[in-house]
C-alpha positions as CSV (number, residue, x, y, z in Angstrom):
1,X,19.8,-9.3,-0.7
2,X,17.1,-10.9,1.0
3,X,13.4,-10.5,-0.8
4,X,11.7,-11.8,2.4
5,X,13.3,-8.6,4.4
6,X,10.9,-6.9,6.8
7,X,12.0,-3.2,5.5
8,X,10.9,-3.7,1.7
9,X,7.2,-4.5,2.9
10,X,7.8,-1.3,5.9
11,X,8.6,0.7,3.2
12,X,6.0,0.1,0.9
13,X,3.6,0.7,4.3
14,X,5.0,3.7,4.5
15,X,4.4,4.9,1.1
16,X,1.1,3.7,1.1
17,X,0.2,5.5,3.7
18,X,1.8,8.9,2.9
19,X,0.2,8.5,-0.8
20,X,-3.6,7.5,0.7
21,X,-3.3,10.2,3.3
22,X,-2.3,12.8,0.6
23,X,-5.4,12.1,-1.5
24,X,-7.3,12.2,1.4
25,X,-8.8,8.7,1.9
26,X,-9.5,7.0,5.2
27,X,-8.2,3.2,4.9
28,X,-12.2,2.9,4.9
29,X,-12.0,4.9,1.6
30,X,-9.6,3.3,0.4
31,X,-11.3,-0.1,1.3
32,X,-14.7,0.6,0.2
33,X,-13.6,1.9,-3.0
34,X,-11.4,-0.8,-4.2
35,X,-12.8,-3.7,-3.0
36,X,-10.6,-4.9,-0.6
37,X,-11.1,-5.3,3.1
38,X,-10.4,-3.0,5.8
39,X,-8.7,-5.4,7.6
40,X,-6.3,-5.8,4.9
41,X,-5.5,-2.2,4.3
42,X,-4.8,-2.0,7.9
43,X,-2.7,-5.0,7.5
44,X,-0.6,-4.0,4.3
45,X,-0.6,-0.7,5.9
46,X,1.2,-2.1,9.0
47,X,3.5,-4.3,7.2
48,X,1.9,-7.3,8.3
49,X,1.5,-9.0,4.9
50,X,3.0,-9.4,1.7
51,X,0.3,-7.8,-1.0
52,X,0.2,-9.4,-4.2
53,X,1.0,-7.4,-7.8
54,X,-2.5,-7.2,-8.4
55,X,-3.7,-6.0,-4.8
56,X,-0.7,-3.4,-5.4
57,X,-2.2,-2.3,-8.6
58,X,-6.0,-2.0,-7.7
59,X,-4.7,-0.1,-4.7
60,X,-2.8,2.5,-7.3
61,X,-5.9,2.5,-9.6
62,X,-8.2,3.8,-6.5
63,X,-5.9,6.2,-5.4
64,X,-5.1,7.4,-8.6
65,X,-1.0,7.2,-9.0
66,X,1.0,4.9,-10.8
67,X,2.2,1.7,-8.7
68,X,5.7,2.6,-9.3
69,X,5.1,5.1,-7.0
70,X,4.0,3.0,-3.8
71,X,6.9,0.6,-4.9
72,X,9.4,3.4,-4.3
73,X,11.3,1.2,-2.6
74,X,14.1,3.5,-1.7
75,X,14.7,3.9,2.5
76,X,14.4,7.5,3.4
């Protein structure tokens, strides 16, 4: 298994995505409201960086969920 794959980070995208776009936040929202750049949602968002534990959990805090849920890291 290779931790550095591609899909685990496309698949967290995705999820993040699908979860922010349920509650109805813009990645402007999302941004403003937790702190973190828009440039970096639009980043994680795109799979083109790794986000850290904590970015991963103050993303989950603003929008609500528990973490385990944009860490479903099954591939559907």
């Amino acid at each position: 298994m290779n931790f550095r794959d591609e899909n685990w980070l496309k698949q967290f995208a995705k999820n993040l995505k699908k979860i922010r776009e349920e509650k109805n936040f813009t990645q402007e929202k999302l941004a403003y409201q937790s702190g973190l750049s828009l440039s970096q949602i639009a980043r994680i968002e795109t799979a083109k960086t790794n986000p850290t534990l904590c970015t991963i959990v103050v993303i989950a805090k603003t929008l609500k969920v528990d973490a385990s849920l944009l860490l479903d890291l099954k591939f559907k």
